[in-house]
C-alpha positions, 0 to 999 in steps of 0.5 A, a space after each residue: 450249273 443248272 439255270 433258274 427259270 421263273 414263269 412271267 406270263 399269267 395263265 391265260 384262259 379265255 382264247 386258249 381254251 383247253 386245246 393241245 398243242 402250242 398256241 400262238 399269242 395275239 400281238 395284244 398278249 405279246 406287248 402284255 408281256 413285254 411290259 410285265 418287266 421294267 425297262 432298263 431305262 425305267 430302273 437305273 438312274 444317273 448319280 452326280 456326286 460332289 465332294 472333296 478329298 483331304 489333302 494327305 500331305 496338308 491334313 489340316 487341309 482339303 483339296 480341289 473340289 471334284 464331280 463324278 458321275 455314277 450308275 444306280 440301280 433302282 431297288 424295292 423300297 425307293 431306294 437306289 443300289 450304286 457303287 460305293 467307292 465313288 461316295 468317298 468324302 462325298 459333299 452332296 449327292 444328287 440323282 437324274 433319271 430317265 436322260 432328263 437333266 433335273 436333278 433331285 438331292 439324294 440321301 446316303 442310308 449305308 455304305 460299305 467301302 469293303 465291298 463297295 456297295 452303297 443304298 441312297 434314297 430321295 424323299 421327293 415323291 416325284 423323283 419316283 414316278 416312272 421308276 420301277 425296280 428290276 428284278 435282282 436274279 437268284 442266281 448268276 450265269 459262268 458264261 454266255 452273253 450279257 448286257 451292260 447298262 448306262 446313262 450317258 453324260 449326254 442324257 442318252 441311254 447306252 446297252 452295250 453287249 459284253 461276255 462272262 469270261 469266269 466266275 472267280 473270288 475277289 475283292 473289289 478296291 478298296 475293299 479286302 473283302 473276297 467275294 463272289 465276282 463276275 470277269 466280263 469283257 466287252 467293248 465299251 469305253 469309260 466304264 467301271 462306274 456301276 454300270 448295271 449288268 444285265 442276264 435275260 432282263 435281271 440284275 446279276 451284277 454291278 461293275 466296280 472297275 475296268 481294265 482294257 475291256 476287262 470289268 470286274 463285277 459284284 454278282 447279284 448274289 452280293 447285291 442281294 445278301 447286302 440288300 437283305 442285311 441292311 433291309 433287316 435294321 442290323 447291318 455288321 458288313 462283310 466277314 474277312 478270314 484274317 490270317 495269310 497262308 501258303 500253298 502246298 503244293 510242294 510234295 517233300 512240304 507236304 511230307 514233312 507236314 504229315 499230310 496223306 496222298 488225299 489231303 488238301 490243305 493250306 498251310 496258316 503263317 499269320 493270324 490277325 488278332 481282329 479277324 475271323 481266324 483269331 482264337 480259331 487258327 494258329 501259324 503253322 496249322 493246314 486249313 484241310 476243311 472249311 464249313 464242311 467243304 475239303 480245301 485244296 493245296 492251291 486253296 479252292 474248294 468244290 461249290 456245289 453250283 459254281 465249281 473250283 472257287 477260293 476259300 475266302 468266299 466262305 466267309 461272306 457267301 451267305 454268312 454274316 459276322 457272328 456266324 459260326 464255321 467249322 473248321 478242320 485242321 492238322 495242327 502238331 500232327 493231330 487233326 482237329 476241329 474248331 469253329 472261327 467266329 465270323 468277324 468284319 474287320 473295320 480297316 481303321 483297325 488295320 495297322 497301316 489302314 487301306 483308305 480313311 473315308 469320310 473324316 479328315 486324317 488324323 495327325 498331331 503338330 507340335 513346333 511345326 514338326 507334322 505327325 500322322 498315322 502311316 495309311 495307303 491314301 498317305 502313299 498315294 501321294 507318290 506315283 506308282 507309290 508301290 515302286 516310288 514310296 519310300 522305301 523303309 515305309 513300303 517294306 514297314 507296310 508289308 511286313 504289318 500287312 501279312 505279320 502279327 501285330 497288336 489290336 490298336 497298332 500304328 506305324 508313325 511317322 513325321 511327314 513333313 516340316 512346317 519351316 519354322 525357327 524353332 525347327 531350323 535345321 530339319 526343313 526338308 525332312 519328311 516321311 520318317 518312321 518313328 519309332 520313340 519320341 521323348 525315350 518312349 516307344 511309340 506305336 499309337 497316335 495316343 502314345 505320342 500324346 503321351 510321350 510329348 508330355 514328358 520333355 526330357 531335360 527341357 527337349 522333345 527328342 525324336 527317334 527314327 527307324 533304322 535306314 532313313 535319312 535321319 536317325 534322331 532330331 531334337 527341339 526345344 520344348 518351351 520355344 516349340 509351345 510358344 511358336 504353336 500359335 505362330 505356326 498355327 496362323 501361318 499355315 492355317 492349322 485348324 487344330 490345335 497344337 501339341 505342347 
């Protein structure tokens, strides 16, 4: 990778002359050029963030108000560059520059949680003063030194020294997005809050998490197309390939395939009727060639400034949903071409969704039996929710996760009882699939509207998936609509109920 090199220091005529040779500078033009750049200190800022997080158990309810404390980085414009994850079911942002503890309302302009990037403003003029944008760098180092930047709770300035260990592909919680990535490791505590990183005096990247002394970051790549694309009034996020695949590395897998000695190639299982794959790809197809680059059997392709690389960054390294990419395939023993449209796939579209940001979860009560759309935040309910959660939902999510399924799909189920007369009996059930309510199936929130329309002979009849521990309960449709409003005062519910 060839290095970037951009010239700081103005010409200077008067004192240097025309002589050959090197000339030595005078401590006046030295401090000259030390000022031409921004201190670090002049372009991050603190950011306070107040918020409260719905409580997924209680959906009609909020939990413990929370404050967190963030980076930012200051950017042309008099805008502010910061994580975005932090912003999630935020209630009021505030900003605090150069260690002083006065702080000024800031307003959120976009943010995307699939990166997670997110640009603030403040309209007081005087938050401004002193400020000034560091320079974003082209370009981003696979090795070597850099500089981790900080404004410390105490109002003192931290730069912590920290090594690049790769440049690899990733995505960044809770994002599924992959993306151009910095691995760095250092020494310093507590971070992973957007600390600025630092490469001879430019931004070349921001860090989204840490583990041990491992932080990933977003390289300055990111932060630049990101900027640019919000800057340009028409902002459609980051593009997601959309389809699982297989290695092939296996030599007989290959034979059987039809592959040569000199293909690559990945092997297409599932195409998601949302993302960019969708209308392109079929199961079964070997990806051998991706917007003109050969992909390999473990998936990595040749980057002309970065090396091996995964694939998946092809879809977001200077391409936007509505881009074109040609593909090549070996599809029924044939090679062919054909070109995938570039989409975002908004994750409420996903059938069990990653997050549900800013908006309280949606969910449906009638008789005190509580029905909502199965979601991650859902599981994290459960501690290490991935080995604890129930089991018939965890083996549900992954079998939606990586199969096909239909645009608009949910996964049902009913969490929880609100103890009632008209429930009695079914109080302690909780996290159920459902699969049919009222002898129709239900595969949407909309649909259970729909079903809980139609009593049968005067019940609401609820089915549930196979293996739970329970597989059917049944309610009294007339005392369930006349204790809604008992129901509804007793635990507080804002909404209405179903009847």
């Amino acid at each position: 990778m060839q290095s970037t090199f951009k010239v700081l220091v103005p010409l200077l005529l008067t004192g240097f002359g025309c002589a050959s040779g090197p000339q030595k500078l005078s401590s006046h033009d030295a401090v000259a050029m030390s000022q031409a750049r921004p201190s670090a200190r002049q372009a991050v800022v603190s950011v306070v963030i107040d918020g409260q997080d719905p409580d997924q158990g209680s959906p009609w309810a909020k939990g413990r108000p929370w404050r967190r404390r963030i980076n930012g980085l200051v950017v042309t414009g008099r805008r502010i560059l910061v994580h975005g994850r932090r912003l999630a079911h935020h209630t009021l942002i505030m900003v605090e520059k150069m260690g002083a503890s006065k702080r000024y309302e800031a307003e959120l302009i976009e943010v995307d949680y699939e990166l997670p990037l997110a640009l603030l403003t403040v309209k007081d003029p005087a938050f401004w003063e002193d400020l000034e944008p560091l320079e974003i760098s082209d370009d981003v180092p696979s090795e070597g030194d850099v500089k981790i930047c900080r404004w410390l709770d105490s109002g003192q300035f931290e730069e912590a020294r920290a090594v690049v260990k790769q440049l690899r592909v990733a995505d960044h919680f809770p994002g599924d997005v992959q993306l151009l990535t910095l691995e760095v490791s250092s020494p310093i505590t507590a971070a992973g809050w957007g600390e600025i990183v630092l490469s001879g005096g430019e931004v070349v990247g921001i860090t989204t998490s840490s583990s041990d002394d491992q932080l990933p970051v977003l390289a300055a790549p990111v932060l630049r197309q990101f900027l640019d694309h919000v800057e340009s009034g028409t902002y459609k996020g980051f593009a997601r390939h959309g389809f699982a695949w297989q290695r092939l590395s296996n030599p007989a897998l290959r034979a059987q395939l039809g592959l040569q000695e000199s293909e690559g190639g990945i092997r297409v299982r599932n195409v998601q009727s949302t993302g960019s794959a969708a209308g392109a790809l079929k199961p079964g197809d070997v990806l051998l060639e991706l917007g003109g680059y050969a992909i390999d059997e473990r998936g990595k392709f040749e980057h002309t400034e970065y090396g091996k690389l995964y694939f998946g960054v092809l879809f977001t390294d200077g391409v936007a949903p509505g881009d074109t990419l040609e593909a090549k395939v070996l599809r029924g023993g044939e090679r062919i071409n054909v070109q995938l449209k570039l989409r975002a796939m908004p994750v409420h579209k996903d059938v069990v969704p990653r997050y549900v940001f800013d908006r309280a979860p949606e969910y449906l009560q009638v008789g005190g039996l509580v029905f909502q759309p199965l979601t991650a935040d859902y599981m994290r309910m459960w501690r290490r929710w991935w080995e604890n959660g129930p089991l018939r939902l965890l083996v549900e999510m992954h079998a939606k996760d990586s199969g096909p399924h239909q645009e608009g799909e949910q996964l049902l189920i009913l969490s929880r009882v609100l103890p009632d007369p008209v429930n009695l009996g079914y109080h302690d059930l909780r996290a159920l699939l459902v699969t049919r309510v009222n002898g129709k199936a239900v595969r949407s929130m909309a649909d259970l509207a729909v079903a809980l329309a139609s009593p049968q002979a005067g019940f609401h009849i609820v089915d549930f998936a196979p293996g739970q521990s329970a597989s059917r309960i049944v309610i009294n449709a007339t005392e369930a609509a006349q204790a809604g409003p008992r129901i509804q005062q007793r635990y507080g519910l804002a909404a209405p109920s179903a009847n």
